[in-house]
GUDOPA-480942 format. One record per residue: x, y, z of N, C-alpha, C, O, CB in turn; residue in one letter. Coordinates in steps of 0.1 Angstrom, whole numbers, padded with zeros to 4 digits, always signed. Glycine has a CB too. Layout:
! GUDOPA-480942
XYZXYZXYZXYZXYZA...
This chain:
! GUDOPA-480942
-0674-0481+1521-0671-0490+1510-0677-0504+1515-0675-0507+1526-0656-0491+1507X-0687-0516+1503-0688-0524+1506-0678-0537+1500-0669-0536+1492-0699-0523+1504X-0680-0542+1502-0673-0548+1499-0674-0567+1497-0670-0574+1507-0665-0543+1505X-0680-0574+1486-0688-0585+1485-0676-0599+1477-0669-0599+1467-0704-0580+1474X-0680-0606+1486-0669-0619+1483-0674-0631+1482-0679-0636+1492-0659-0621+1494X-0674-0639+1472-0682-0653+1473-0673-0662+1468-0668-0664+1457-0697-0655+1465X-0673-0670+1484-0662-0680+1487-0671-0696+1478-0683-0699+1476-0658-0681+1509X-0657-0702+1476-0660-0716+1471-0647-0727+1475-0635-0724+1477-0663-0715+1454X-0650-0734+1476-0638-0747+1476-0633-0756+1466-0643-0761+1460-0642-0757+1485X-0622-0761+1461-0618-0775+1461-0610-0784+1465-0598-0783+1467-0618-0777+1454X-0616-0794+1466-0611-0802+1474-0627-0808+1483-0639-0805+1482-0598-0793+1484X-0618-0820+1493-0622-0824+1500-0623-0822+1515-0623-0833+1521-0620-0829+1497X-0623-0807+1523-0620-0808+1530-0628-0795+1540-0638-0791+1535-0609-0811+1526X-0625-0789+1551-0635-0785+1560-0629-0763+1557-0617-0760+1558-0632-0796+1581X-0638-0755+1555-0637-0741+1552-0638-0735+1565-0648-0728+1565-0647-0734+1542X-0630-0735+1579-0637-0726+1591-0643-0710+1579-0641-0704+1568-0618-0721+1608X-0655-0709+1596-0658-0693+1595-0643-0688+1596-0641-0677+1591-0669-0685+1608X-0635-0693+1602-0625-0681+1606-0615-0678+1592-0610-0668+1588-0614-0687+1621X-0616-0692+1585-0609-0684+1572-0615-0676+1568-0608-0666+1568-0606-0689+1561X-0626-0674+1563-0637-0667+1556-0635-0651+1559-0631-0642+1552-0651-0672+1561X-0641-0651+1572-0635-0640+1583-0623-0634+1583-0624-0622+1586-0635-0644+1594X-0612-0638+1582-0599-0633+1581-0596-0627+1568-0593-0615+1567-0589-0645+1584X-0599-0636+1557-0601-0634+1545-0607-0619+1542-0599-0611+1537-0610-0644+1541X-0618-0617+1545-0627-0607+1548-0619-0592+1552-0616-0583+1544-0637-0613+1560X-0618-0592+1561-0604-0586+1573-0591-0580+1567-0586-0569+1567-0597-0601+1584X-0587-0590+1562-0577-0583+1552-0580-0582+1536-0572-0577+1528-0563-0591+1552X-0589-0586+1534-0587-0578+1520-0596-0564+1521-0593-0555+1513-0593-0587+1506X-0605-0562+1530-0605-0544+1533-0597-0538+1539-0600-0526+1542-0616-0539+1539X-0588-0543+1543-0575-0538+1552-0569-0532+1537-0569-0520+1534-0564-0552+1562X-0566-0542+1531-0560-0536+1519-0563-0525+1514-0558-0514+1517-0562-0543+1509X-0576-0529+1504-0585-0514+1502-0589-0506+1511-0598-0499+1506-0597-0516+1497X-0587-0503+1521-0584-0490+1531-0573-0485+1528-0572-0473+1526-0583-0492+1545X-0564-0494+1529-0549-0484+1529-0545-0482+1515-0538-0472+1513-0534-0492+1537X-0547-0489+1504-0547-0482+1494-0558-0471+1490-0559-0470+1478-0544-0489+1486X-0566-0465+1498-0574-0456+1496-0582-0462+1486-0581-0453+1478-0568-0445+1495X-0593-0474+1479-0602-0475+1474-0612-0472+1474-0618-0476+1484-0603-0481+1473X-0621-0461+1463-0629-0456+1472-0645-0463+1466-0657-0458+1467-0626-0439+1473X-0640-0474+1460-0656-0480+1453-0661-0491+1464-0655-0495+1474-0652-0490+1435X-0673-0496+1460-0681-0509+1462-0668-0518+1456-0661-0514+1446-0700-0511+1452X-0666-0528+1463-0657-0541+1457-0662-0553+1456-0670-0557+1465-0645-0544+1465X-0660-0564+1441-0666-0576+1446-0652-0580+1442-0644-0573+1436-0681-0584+1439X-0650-0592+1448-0638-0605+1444-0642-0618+1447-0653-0619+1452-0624-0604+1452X-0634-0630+1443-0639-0644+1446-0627-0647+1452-0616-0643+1449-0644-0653+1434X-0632-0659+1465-0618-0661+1470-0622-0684+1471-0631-0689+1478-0615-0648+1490X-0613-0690+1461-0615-0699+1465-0604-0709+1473-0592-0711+1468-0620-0702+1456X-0609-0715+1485-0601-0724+1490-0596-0735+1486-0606-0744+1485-0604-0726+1499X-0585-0740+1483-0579-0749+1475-0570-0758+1477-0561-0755+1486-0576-0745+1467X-0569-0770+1471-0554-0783+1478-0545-0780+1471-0546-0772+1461-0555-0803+1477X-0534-0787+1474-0519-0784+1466-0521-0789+1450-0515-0784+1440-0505-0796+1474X-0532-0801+1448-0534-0807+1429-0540-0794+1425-0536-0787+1416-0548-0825+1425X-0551-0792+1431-0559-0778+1420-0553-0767+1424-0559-0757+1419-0578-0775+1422X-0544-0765+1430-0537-0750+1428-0528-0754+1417-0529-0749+1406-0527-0744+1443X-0520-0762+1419-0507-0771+1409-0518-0768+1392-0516-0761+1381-0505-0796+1417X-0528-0776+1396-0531-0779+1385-0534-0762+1373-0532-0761+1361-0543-0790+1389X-0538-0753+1380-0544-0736+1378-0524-0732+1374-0520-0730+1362-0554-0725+1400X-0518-0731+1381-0509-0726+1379-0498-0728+1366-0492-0720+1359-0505-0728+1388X-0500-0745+1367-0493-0751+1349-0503-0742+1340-0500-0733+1333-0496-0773+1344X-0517-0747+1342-0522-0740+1328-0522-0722+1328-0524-0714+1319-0539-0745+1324X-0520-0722+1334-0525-0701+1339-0506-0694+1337-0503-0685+1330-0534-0699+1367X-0498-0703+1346-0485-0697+1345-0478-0707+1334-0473-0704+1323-0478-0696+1362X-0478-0717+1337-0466-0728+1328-0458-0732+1344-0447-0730+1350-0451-0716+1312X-0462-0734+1345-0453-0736+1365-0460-0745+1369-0470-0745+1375-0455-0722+1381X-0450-0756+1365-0455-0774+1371-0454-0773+1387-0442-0774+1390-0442-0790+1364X-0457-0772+1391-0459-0772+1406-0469-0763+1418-0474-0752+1415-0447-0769+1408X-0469-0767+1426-0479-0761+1435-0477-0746+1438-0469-0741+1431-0479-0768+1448X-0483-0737+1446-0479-0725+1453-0491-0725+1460-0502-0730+1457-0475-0713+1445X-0487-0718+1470-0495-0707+1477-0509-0701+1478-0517-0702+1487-0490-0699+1474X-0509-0692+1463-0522-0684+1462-0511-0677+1449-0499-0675+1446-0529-0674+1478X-0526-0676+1442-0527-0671+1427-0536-0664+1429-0546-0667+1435-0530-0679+1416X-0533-0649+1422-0540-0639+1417-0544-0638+1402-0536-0638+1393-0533-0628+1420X-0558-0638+1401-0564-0638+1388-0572-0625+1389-0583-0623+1394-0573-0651+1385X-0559-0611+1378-0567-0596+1381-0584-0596+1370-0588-0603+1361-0553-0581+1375X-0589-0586+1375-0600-0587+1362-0591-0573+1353-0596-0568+1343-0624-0583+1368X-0582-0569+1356-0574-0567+1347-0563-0565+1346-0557-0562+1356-0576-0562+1342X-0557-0565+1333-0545-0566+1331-0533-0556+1331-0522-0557+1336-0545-0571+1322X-0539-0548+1326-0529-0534+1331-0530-0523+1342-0529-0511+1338-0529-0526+1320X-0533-0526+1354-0534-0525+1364-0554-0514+1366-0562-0512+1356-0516-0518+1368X-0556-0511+1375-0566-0508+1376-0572-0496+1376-0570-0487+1383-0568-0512+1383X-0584-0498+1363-0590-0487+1357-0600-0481+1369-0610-0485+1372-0597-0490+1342X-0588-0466+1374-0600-0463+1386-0612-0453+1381-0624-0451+1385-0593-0455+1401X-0605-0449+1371-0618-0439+1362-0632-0446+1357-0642-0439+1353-0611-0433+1346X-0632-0462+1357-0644-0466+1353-0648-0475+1358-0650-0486+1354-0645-0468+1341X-0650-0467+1376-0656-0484+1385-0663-0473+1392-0665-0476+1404-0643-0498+1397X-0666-0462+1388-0672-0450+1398-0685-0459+1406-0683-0459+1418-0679-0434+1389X-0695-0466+1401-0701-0473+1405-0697-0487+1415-0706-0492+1421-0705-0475+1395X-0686-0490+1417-0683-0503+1418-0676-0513+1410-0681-0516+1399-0690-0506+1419X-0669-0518+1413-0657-0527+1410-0655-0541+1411-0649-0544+1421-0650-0523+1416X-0658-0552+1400-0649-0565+1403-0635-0564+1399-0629-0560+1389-0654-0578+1395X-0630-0570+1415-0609-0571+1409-0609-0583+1406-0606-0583+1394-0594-0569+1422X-0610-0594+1409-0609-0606+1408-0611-0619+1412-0621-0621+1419-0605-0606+1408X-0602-0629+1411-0602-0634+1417-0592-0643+1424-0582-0647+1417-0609-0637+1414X-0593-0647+1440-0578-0652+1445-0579-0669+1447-0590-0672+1451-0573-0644+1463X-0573-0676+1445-0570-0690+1448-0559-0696+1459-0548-0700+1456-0566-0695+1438X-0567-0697+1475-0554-0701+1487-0553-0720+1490-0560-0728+1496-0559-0691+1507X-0542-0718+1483-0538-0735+1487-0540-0734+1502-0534-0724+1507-0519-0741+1482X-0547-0741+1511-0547-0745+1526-0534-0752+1529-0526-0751+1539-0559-0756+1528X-0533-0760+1519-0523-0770+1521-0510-0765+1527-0503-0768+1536-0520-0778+1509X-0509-0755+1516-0493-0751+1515-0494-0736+1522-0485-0728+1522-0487-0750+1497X-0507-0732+1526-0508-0721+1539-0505-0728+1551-0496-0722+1558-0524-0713+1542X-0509-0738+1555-0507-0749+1564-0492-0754+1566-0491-0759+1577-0514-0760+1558X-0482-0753+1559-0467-0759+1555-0462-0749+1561-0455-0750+1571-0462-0762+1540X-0463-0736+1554-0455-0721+1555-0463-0715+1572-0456-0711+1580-0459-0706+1536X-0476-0716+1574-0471-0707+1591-0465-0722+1598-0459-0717+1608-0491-0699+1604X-0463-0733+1599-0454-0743+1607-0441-0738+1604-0433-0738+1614-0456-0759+1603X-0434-0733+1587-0420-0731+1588-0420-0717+1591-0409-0711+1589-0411-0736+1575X-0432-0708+1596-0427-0698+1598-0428-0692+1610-0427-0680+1613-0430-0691+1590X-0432-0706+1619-0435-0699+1633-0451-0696+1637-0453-0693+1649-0426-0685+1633X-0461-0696+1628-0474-0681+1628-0484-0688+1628-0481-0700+1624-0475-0669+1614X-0500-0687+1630-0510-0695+1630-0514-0694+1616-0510-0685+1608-0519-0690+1641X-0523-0705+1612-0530-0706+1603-0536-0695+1597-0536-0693+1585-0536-0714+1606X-0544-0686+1608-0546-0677+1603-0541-0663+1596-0545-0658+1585-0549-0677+1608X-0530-0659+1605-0519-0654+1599-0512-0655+1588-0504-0646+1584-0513-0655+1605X-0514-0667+1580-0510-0673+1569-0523-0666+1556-0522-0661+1545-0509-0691+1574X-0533-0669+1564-0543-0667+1549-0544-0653+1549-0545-0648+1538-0561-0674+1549X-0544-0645+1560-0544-0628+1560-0535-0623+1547-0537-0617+1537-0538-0620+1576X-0519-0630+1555-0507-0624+1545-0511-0630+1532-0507-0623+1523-0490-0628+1549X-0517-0639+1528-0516-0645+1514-0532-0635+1506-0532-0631+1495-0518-0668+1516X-0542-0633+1517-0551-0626+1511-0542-0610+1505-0541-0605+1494-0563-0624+1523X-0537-0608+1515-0531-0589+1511-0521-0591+1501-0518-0583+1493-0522-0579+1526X-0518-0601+1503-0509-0608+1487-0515-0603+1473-0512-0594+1465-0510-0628+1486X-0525-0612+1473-0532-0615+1463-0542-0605+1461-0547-0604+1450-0537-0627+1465X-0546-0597+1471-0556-0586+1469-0546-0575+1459-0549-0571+1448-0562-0578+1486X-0534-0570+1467-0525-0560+1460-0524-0562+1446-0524-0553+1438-0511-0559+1465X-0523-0576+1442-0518-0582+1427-0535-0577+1421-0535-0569+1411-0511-0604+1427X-0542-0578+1423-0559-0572+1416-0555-0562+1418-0548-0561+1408-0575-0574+1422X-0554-0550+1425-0551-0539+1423-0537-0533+1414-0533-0522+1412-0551-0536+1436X-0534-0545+1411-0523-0539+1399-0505-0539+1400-0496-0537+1392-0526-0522+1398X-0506-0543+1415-0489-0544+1418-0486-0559+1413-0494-0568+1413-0484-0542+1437X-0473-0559+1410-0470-0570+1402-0449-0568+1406-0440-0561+1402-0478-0566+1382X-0451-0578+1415-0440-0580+1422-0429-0587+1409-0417-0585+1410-0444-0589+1436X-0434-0593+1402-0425-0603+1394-0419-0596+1380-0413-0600+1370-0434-0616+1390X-0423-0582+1383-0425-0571+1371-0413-0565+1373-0407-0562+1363-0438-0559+1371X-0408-0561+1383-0394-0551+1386-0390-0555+1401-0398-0563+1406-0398-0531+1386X-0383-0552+1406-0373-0552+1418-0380-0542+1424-0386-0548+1433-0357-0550+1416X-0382-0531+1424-0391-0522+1431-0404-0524+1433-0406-0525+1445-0391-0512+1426X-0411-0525+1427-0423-0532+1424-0424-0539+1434-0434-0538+1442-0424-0539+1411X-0413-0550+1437-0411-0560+1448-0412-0554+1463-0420-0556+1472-0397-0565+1446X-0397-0545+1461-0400-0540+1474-0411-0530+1479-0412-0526+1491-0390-0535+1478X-0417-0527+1472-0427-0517+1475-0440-0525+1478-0450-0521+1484-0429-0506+1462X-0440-0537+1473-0451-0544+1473-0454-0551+1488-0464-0550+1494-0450-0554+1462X-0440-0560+1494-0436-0565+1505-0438-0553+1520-0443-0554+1531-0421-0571+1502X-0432-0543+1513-0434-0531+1523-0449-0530+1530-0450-0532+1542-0432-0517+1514X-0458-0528+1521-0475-0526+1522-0480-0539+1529-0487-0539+1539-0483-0526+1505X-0474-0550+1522-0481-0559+1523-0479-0566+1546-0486-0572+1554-0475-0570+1508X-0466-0560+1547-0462-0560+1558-0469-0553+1569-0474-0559+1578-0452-0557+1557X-0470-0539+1566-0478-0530+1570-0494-0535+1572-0498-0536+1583-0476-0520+1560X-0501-0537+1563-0511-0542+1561-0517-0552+1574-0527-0552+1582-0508-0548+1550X-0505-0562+1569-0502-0572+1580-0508-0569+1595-0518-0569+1601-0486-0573+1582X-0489-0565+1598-0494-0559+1615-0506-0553+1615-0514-0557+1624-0485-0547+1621X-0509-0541+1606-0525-0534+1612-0534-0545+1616-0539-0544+1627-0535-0524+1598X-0538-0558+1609-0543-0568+1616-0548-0571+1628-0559-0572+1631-0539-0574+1616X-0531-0573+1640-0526-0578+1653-0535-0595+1648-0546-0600+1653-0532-0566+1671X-0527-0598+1639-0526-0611+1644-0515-0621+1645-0504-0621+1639-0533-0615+1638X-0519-0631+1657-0506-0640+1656-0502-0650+1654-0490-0652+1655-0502-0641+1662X
C-alpha cells in the first residue's frame, strides 16, 4: 500500500521533518491495522489555536479551539467497494499549539502527541465516529491506543 500525503501550514511558524514523519508513521499504522488494502491519499495541515478555532465554529458551531479536526471525504463511513484503485479519505487539521499544551499536561513528547492526534483523526476518515454512540467511543479509544503503543514512542 502507498500511501500519499501533502502537508501544508497555517500560521506563522516552523513544521520539523519530524512532524511530517511521525504523521506519516501513524497514519499507515492505522491503515495496517485496520487492514486497508488500497493506495491512500489524505491532507494533513499544521495549524495555531485562531485557524483551528476558526475551522471548527464554521465546520462544527464550536466557538473554541481543539486539537485536530477530521474532515472525511465521506460521510457515511467508507465506501470500500469503490476505491479498488485507490482512495482519498481526507483531510486532518493538528493545532501545534494545543498538541503542545496536552503532551506538557500529559507527561509525553511532542511527538507522541501528533501520532495519537494523527490515529485520531485518520480512524474518523475511515468512518469511526466516537461522538455517534458510547461504543463507537470505546471501540474507537481501544484501537486508537493500540495503534499507539505499536509506534514505541515516548
Amino acid at each position: 500500500m502507498k500511501l500519499f500525503i501533502t502537508f501544508s501550514k497555517s500560521g506563522d511558524f516552523a513544521v520539523e521533518y519530524d512532524y511530517k514523519s511521525v504523521v506519516r508513521r501513524a497514519a499507515l499504522a492505522t491503515l495496517e491495522y485496520e487492514g486497508f488494502p488500497f493506495d491512500a491519499e489524505l491532507s494533513v495541515t499544521f495549524a495555531d489555536n485562531a485557524y483551528i478555532h476558526t475551522l471548527n465554529k464554521k465546520y462544527r458551531g464550536v466557538d473554541r479551539h481543539t486539537d485536530v479536526l477530521s474532515f472525511p471525504m465521506y460521510e457515511d463511513g467508507f465506501p470500500y467497494e469503490e476505491c479498488r484503485y485507490g482512495a482519498t479519505l481526507g483531510d486532518i487539521v493538528i493545532s501545534l499549539e494545543r498538541a503542545e499544551e496536552q503532551a506538557a499536561e500529559l507527561g509525553h513528547s511532542l511527538i507522541r502527541e501528533i501520532a495519537f492526534l494523527t490515529v485520531h483523526s485518520t480512524l474518523h476518515l475511515l468512518g469511526y465516529d466516537h461522538e455517534r454512540s458510547e461504543r463507537d467511543d470505546e471501540e474507537q479509544c481501544r484501537r486508537q491506543r493500540e495503534i499507539v503503543e505499536g509506534l514505541n514512542i515516548d
